[in-house]
N, CA, C, O and CB atoms as a CASP TS submission, in Angstrom:
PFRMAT TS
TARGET T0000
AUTHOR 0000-0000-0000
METHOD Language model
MODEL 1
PARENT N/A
ATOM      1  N   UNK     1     -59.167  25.918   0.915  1.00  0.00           N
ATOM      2  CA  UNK     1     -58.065  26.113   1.829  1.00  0.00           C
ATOM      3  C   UNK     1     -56.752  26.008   1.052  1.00  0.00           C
ATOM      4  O   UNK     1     -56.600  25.201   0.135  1.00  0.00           O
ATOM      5  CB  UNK     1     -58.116  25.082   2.984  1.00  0.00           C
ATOM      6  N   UNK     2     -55.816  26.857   1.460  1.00  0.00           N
ATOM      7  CA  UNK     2     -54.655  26.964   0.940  1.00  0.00           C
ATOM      8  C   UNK     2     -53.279  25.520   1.392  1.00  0.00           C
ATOM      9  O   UNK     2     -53.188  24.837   2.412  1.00  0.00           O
ATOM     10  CB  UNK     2     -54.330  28.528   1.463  1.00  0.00           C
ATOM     11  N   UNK     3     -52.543  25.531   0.309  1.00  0.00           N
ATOM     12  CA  UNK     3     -51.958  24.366   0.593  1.00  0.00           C
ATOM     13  C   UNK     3     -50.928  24.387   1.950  1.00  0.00           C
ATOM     14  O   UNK     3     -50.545  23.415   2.600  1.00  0.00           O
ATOM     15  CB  UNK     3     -51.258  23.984  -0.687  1.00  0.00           C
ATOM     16  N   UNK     4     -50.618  25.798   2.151  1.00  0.00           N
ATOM     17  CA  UNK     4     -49.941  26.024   3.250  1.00  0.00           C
ATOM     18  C   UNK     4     -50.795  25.992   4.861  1.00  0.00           C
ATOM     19  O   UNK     4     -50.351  25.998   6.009  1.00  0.00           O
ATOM     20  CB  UNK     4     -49.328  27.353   2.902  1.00  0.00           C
ATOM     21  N   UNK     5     -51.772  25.966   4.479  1.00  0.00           N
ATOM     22  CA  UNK     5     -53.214  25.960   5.630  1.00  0.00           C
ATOM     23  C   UNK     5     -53.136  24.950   5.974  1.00  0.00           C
ATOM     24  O   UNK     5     -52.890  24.804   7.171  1.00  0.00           O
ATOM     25  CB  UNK     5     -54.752  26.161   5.249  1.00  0.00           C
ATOM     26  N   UNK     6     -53.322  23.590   5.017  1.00  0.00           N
ATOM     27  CA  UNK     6     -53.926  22.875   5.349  1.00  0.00           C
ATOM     28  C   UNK     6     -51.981  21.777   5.917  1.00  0.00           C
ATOM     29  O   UNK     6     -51.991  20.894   6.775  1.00  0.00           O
ATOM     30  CB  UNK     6     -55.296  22.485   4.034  1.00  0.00           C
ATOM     31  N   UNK     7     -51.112  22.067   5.415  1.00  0.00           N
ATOM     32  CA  UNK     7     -49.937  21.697   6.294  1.00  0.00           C
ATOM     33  C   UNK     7     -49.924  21.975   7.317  1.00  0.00           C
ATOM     34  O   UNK     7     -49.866  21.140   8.219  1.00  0.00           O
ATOM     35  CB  UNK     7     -48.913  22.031   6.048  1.00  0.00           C
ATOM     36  N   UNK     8     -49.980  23.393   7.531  1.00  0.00           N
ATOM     37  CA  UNK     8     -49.850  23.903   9.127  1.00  0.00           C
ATOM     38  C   UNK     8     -51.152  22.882   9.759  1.00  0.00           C
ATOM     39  O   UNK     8     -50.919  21.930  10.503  1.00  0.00           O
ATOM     40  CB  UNK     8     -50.211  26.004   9.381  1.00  0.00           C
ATOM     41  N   UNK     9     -52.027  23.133   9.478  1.00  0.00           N
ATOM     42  CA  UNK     9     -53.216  22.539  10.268  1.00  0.00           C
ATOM     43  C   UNK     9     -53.049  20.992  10.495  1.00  0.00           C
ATOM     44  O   UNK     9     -53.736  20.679  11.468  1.00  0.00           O
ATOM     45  CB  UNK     9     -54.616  22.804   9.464  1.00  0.00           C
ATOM     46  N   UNK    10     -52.355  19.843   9.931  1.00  0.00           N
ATOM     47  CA  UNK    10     -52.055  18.358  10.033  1.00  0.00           C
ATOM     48  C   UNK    10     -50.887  18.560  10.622  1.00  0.00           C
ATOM     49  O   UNK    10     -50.663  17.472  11.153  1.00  0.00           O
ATOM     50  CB  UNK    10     -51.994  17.438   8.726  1.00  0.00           C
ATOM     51  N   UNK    11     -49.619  19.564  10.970  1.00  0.00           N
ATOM     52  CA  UNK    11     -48.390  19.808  11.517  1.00  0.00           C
ATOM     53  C   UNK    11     -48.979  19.852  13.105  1.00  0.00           C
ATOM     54  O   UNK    11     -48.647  19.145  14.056  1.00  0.00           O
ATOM     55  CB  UNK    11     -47.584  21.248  10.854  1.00  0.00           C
ATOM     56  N   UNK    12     -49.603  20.537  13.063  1.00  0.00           N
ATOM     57  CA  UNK    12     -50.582  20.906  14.941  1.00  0.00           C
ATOM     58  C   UNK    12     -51.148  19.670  15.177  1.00  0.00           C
ATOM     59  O   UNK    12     -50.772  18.956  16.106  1.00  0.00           O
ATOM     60  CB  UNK    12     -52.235  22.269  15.054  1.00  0.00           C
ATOM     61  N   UNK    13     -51.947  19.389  14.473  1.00  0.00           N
ATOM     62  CA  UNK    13     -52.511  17.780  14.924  1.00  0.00           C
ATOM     63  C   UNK    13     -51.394  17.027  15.095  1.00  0.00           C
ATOM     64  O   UNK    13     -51.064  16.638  16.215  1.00  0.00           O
ATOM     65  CB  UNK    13     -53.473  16.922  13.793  1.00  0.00           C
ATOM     66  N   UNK    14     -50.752  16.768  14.079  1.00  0.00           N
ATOM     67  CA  UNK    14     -49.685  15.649  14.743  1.00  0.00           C
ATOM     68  C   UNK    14     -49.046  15.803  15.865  1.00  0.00           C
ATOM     69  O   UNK    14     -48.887  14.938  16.726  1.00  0.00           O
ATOM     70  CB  UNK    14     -48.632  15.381  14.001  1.00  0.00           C
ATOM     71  N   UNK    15     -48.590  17.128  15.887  1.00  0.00           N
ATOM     72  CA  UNK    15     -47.794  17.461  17.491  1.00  0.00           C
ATOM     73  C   UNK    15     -48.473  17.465  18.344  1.00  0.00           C
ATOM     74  O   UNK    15     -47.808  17.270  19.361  1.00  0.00           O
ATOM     75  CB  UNK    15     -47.137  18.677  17.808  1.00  0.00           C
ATOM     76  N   UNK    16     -49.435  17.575  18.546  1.00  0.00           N
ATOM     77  CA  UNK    16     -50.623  17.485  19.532  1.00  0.00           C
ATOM     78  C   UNK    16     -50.415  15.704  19.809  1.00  0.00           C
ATOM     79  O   UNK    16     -49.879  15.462  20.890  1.00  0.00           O
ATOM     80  CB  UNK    16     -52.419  18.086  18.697  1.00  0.00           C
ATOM     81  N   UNK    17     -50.634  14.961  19.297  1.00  0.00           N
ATOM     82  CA  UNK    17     -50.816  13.692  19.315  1.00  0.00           C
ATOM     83  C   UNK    17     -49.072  13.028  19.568  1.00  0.00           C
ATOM     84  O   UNK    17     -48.763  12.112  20.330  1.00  0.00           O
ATOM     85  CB  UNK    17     -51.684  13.284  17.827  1.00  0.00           C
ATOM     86  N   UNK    18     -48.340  13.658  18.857  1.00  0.00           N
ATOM     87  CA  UNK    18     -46.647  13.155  19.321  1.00  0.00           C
ATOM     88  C   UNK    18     -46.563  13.757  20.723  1.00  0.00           C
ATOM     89  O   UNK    18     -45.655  13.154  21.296  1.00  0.00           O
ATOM     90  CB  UNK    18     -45.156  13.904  18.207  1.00  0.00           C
ATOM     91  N   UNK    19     -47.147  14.759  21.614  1.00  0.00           N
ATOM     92  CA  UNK    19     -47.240  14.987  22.718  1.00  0.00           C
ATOM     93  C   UNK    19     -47.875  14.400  23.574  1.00  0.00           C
ATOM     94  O   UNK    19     -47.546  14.654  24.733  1.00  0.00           O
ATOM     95  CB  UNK    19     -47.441  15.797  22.765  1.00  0.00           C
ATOM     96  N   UNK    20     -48.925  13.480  23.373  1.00  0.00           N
ATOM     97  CA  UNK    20     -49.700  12.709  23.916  1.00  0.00           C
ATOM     98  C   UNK    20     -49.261  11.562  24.133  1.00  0.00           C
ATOM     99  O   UNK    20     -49.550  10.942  25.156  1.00  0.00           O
ATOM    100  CB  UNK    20     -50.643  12.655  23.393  1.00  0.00           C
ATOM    101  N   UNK    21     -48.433  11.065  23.130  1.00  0.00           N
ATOM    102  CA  UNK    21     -47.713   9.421  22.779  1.00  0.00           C
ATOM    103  C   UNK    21     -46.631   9.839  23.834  1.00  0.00           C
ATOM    104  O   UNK    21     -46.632   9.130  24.840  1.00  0.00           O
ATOM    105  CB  UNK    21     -46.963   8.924  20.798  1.00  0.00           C
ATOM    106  N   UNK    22     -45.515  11.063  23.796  1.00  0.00           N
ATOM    107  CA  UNK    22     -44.669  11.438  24.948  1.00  0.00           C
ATOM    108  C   UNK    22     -44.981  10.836  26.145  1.00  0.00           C
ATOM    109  O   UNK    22     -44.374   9.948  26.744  1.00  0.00           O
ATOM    110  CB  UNK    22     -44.684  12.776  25.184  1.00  0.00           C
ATOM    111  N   UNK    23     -46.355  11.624  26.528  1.00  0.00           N
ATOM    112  CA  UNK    23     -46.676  11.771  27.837  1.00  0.00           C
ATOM    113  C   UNK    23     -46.995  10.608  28.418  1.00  0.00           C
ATOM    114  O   UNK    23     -46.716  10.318  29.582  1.00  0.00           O
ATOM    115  CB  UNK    23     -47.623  12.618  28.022  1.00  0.00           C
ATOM    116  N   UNK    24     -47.737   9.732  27.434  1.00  0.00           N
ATOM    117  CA  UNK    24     -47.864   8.175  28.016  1.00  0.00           C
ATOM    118  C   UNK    24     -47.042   7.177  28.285  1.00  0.00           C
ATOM    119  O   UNK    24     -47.234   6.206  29.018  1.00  0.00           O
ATOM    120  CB  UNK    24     -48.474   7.533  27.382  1.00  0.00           C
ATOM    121  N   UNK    25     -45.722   7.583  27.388  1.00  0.00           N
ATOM    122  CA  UNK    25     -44.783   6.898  27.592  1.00  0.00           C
ATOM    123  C   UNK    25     -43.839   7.235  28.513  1.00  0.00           C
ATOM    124  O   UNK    25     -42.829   6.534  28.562  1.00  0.00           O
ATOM    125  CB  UNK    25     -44.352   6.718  26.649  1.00  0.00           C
ATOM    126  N   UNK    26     -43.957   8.192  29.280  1.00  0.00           N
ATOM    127  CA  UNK    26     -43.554   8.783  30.621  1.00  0.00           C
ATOM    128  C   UNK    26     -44.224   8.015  31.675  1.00  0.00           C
ATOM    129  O   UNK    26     -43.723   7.394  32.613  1.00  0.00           O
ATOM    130  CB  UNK    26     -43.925  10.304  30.763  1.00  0.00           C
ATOM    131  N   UNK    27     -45.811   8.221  31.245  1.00  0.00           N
ATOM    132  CA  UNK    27     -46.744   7.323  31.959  1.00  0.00           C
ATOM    133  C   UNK    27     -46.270   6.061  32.819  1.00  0.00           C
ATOM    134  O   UNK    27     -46.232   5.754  34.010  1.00  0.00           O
ATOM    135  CB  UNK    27     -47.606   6.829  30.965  1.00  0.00           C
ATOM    136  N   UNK    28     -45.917   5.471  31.544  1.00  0.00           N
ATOM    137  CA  UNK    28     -46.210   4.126  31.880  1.00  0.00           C
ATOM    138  C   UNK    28     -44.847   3.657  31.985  1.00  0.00           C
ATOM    139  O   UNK    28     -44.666   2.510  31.578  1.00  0.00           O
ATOM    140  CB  UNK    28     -47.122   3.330  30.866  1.00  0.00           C
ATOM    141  N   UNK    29     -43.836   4.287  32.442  1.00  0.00           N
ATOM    142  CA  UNK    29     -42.504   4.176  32.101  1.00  0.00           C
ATOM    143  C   UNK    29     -42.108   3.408  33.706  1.00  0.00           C
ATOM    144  O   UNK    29     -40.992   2.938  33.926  1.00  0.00           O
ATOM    145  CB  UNK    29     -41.705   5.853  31.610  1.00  0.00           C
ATOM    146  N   UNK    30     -42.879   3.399  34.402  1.00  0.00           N
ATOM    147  CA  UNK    30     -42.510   2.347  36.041  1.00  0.00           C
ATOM    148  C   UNK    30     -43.887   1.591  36.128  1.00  0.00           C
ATOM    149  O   UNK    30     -44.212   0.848  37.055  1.00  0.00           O
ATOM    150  CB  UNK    30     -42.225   3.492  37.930  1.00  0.00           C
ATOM    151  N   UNK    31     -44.518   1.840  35.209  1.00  0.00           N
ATOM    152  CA  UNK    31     -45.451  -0.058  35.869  1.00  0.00           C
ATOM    153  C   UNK    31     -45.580  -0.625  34.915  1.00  0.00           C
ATOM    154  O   UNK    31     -45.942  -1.765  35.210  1.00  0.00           O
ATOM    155  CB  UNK    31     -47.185  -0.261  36.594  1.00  0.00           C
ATOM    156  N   UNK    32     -45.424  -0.407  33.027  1.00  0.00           N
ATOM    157  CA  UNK    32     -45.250  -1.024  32.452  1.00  0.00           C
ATOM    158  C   UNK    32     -44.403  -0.796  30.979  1.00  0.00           C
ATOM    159  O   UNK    32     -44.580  -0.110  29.971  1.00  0.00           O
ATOM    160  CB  UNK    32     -46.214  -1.363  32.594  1.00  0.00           C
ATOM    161  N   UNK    33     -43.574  -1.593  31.364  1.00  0.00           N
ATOM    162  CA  UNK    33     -42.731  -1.299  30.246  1.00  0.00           C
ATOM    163  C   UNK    33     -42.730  -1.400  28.987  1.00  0.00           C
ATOM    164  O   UNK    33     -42.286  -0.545  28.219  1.00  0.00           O
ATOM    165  CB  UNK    33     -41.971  -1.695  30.341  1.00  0.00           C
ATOM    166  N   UNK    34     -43.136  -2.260  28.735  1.00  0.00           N
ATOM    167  CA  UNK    34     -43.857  -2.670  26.814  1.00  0.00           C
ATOM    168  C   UNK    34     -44.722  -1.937  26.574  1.00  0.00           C
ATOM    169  O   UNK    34     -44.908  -1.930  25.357  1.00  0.00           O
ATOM    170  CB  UNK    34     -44.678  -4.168  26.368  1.00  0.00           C
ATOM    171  N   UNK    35     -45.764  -0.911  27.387  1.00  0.00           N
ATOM    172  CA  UNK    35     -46.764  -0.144  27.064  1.00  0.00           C
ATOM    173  C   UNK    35     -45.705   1.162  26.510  1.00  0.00           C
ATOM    174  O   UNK    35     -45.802   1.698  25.406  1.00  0.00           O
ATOM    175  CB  UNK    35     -47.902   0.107  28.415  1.00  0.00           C
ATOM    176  N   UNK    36     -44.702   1.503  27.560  1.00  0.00           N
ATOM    177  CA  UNK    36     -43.766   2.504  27.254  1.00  0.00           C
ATOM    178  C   UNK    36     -42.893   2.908  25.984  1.00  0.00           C
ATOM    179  O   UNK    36     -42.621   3.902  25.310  1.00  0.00           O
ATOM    180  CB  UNK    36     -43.037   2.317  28.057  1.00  0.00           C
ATOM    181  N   UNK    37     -42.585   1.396  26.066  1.00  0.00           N
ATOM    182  CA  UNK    37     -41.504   1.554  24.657  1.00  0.00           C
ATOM    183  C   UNK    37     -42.350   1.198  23.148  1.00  0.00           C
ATOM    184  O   UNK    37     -41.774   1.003  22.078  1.00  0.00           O
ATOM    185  CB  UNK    37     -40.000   0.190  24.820  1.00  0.00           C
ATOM    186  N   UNK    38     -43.896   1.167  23.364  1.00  0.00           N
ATOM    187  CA  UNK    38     -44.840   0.937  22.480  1.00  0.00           C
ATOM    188  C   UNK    38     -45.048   2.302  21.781  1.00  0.00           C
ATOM    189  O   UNK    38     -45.050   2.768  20.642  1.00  0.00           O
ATOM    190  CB  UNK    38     -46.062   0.345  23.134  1.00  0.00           C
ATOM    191  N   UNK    39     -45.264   2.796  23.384  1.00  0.00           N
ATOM    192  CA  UNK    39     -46.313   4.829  22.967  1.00  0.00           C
ATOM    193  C   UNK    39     -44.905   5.329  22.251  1.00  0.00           C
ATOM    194  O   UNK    39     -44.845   5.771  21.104  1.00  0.00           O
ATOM    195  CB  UNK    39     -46.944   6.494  25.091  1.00  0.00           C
ATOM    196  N   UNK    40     -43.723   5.163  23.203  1.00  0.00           N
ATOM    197  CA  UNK    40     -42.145   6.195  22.600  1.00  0.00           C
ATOM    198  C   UNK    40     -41.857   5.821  20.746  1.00  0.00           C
ATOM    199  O   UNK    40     -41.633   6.708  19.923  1.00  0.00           O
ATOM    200  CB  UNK    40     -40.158   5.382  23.777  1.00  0.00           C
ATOM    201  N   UNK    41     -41.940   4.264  20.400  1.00  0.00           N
ATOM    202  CA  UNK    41     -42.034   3.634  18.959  1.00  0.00           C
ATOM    203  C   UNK    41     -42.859   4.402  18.301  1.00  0.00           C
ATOM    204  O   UNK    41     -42.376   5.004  17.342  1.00  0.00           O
ATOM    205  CB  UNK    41     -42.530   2.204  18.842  1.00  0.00           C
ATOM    206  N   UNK    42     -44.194   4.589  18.590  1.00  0.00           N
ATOM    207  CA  UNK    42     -45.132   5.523  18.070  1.00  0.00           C
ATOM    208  C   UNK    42     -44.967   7.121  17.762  1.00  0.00           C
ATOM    209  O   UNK    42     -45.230   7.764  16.746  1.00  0.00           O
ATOM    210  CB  UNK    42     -46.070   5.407  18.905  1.00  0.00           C
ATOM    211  N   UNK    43     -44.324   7.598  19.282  1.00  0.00           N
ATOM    212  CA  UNK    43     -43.669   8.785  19.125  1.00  0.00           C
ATOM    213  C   UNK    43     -42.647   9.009  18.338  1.00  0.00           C
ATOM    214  O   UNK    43     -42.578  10.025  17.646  1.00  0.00           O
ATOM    215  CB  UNK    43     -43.325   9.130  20.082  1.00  0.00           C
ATOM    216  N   UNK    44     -41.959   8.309  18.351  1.00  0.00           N
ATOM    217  CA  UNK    44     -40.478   8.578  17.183  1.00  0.00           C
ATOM    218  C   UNK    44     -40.866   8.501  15.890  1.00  0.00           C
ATOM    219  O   UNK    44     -40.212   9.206  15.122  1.00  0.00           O
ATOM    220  CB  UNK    44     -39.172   7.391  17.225  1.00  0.00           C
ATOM    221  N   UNK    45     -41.833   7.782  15.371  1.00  0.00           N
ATOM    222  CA  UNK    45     -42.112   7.858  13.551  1.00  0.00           C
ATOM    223  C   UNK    45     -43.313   8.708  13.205  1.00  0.00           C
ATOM    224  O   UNK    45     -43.776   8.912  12.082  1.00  0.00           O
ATOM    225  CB  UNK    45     -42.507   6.223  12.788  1.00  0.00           C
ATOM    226  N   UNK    46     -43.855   9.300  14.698  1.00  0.00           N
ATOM    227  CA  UNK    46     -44.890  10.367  13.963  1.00  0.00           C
ATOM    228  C   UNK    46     -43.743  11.519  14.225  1.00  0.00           C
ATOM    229  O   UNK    46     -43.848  12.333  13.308  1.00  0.00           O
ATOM    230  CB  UNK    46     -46.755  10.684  14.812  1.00  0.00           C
ATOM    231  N   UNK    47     -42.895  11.824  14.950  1.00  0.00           N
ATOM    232  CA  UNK    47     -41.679  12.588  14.861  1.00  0.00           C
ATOM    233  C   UNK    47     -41.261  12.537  13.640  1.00  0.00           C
ATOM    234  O   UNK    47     -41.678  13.453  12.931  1.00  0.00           O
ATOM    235  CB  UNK    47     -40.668  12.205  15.693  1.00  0.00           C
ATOM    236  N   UNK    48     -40.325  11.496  12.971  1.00  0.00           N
ATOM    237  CA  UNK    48     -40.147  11.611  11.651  1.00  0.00           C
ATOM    238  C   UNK    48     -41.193  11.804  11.029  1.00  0.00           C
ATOM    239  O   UNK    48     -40.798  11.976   9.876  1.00  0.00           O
ATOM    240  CB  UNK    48     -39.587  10.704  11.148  1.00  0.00           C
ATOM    241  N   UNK    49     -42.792  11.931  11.032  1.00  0.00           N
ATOM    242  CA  UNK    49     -43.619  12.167   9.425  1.00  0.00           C
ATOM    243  C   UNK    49     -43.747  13.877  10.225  1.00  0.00           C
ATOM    244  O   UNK    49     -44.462  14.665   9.607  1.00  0.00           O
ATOM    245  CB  UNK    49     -45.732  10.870   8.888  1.00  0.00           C
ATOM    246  N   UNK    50     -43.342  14.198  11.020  1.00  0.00           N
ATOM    247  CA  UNK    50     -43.806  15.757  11.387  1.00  0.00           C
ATOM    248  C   UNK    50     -42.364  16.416  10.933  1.00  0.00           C
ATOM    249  O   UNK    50     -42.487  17.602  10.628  1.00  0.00           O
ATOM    250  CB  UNK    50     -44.295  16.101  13.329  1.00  0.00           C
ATOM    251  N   UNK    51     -41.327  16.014  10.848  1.00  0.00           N
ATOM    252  CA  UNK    51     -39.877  16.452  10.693  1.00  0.00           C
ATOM    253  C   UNK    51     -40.570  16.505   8.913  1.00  0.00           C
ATOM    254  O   UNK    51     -40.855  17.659   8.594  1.00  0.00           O
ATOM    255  CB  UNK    51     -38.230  15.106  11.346  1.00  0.00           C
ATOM    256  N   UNK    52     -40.802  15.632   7.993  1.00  0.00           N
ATOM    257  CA  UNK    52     -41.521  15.607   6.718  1.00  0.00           C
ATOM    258  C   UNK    52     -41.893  16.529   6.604  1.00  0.00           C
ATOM    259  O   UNK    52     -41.215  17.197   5.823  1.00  0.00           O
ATOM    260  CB  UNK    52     -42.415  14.865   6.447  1.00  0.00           C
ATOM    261  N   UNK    53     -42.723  17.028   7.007  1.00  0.00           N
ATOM    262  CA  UNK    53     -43.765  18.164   7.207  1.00  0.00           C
ATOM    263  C   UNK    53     -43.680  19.232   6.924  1.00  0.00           C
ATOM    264  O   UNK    53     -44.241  20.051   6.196  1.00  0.00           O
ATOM    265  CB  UNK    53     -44.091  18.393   8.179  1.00  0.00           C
ATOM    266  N   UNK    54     -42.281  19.116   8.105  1.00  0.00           N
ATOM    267  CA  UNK    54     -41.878  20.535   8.167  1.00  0.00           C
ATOM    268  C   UNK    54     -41.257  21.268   7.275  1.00  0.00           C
ATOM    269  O   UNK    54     -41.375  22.482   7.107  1.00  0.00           O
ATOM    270  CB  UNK    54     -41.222  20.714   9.027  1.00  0.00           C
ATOM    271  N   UNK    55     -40.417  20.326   6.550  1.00  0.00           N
ATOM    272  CA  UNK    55     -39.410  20.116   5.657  1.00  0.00           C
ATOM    273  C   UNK    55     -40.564  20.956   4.111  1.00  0.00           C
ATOM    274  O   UNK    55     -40.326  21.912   3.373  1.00  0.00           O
ATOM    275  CB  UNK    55     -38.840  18.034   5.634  1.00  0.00           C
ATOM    276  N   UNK    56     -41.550  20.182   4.186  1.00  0.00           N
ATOM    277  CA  UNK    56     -42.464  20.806   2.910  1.00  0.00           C
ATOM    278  C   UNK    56     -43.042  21.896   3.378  1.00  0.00           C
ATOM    279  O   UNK    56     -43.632  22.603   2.561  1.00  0.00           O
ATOM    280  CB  UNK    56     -43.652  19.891   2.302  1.00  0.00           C
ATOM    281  N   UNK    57     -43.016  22.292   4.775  1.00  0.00           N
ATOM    282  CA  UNK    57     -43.888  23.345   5.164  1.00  0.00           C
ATOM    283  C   UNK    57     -43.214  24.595   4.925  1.00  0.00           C
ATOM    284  O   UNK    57     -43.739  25.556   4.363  1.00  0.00           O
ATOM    285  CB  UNK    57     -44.317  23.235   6.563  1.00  0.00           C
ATOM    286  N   UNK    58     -41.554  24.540   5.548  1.00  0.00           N
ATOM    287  CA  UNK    58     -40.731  24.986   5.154  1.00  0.00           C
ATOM    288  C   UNK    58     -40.583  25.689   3.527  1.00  0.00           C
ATOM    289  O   UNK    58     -40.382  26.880   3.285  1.00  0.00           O
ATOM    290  CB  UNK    58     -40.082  24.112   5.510  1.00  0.00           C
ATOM    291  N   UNK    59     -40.718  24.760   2.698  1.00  0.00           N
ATOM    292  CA  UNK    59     -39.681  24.436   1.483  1.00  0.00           C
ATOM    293  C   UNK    59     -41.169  25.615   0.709  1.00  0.00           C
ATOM    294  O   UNK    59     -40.835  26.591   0.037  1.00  0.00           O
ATOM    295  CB  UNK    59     -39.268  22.093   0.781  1.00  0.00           C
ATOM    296  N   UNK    60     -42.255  25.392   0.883  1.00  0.00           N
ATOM    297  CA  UNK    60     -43.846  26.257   0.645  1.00  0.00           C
ATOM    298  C   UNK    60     -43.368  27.600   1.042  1.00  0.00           C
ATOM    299  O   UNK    60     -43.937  28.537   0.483  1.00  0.00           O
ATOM    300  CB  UNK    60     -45.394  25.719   1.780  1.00  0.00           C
ATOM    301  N   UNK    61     -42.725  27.796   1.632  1.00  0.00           N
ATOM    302  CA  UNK    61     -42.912  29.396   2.170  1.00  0.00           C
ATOM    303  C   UNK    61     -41.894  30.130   1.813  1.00  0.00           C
ATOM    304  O   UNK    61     -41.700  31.278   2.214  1.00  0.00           O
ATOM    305  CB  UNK    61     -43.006  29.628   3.698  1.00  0.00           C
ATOM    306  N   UNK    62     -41.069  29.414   0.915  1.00  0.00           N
ATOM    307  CA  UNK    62     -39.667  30.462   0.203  1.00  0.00           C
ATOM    308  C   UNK    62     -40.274  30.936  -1.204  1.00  0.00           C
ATOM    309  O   UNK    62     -40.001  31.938  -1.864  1.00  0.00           O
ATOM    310  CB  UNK    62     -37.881  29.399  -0.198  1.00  0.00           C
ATOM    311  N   UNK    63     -41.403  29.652  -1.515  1.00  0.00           N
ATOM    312  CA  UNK    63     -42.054  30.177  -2.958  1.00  0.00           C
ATOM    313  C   UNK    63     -43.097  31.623  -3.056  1.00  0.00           C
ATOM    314  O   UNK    63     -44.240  31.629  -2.598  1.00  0.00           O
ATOM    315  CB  UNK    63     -43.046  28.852  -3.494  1.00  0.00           C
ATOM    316  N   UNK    64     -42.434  32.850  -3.762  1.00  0.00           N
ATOM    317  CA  UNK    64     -43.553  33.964  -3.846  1.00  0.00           C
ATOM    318  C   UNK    64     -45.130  32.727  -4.057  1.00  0.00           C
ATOM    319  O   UNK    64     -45.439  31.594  -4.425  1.00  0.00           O
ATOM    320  CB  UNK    64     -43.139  35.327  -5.609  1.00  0.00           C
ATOM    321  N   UNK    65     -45.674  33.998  -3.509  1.00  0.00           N
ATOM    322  CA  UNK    65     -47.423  33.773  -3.511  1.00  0.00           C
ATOM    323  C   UNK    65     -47.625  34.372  -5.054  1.00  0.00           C
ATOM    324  O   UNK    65     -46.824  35.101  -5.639  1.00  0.00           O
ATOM    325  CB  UNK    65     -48.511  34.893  -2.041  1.00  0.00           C
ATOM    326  N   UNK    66     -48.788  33.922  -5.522  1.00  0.00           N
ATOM    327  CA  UNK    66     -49.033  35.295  -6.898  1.00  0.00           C
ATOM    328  C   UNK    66     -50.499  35.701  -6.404  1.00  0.00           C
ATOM    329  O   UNK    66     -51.124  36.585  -6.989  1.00  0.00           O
ATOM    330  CB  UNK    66     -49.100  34.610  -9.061  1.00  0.00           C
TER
END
């Protein structure tokens, strides 16, 4: 697998999963609050390692292929 493959492919997983941490922390955002600001903590630093990501996913695709 190509190195650009296998970014894109851990870029989807993570967002998949930073969407999930979202949604729970919506969840749980009126019956419990420490569960909320637990999942959103979680959400914000897999946000920053996917902003990472992108940044190399990005930075991969200005380089010609040979």
């Amino acid at each position: 697998m190509k190195q650009n493959d296998l970014l894109k492919e851990n870029k989807q997983k993570l967002n998949k999963r930073y969407k999930q941490l979202i949604e729970r922390a919506y969840n749980f955002r009126q019956t419990d609050a420490a569960m909320s600001d637990i999942s959103e903590y979680k959400a914000i630093k897999l946000l920053n390692k996917l902003n990472r990501l992108e940044y190399l996913y990005r930075g991969e695709s200005n380089f010609p292929t040979s």
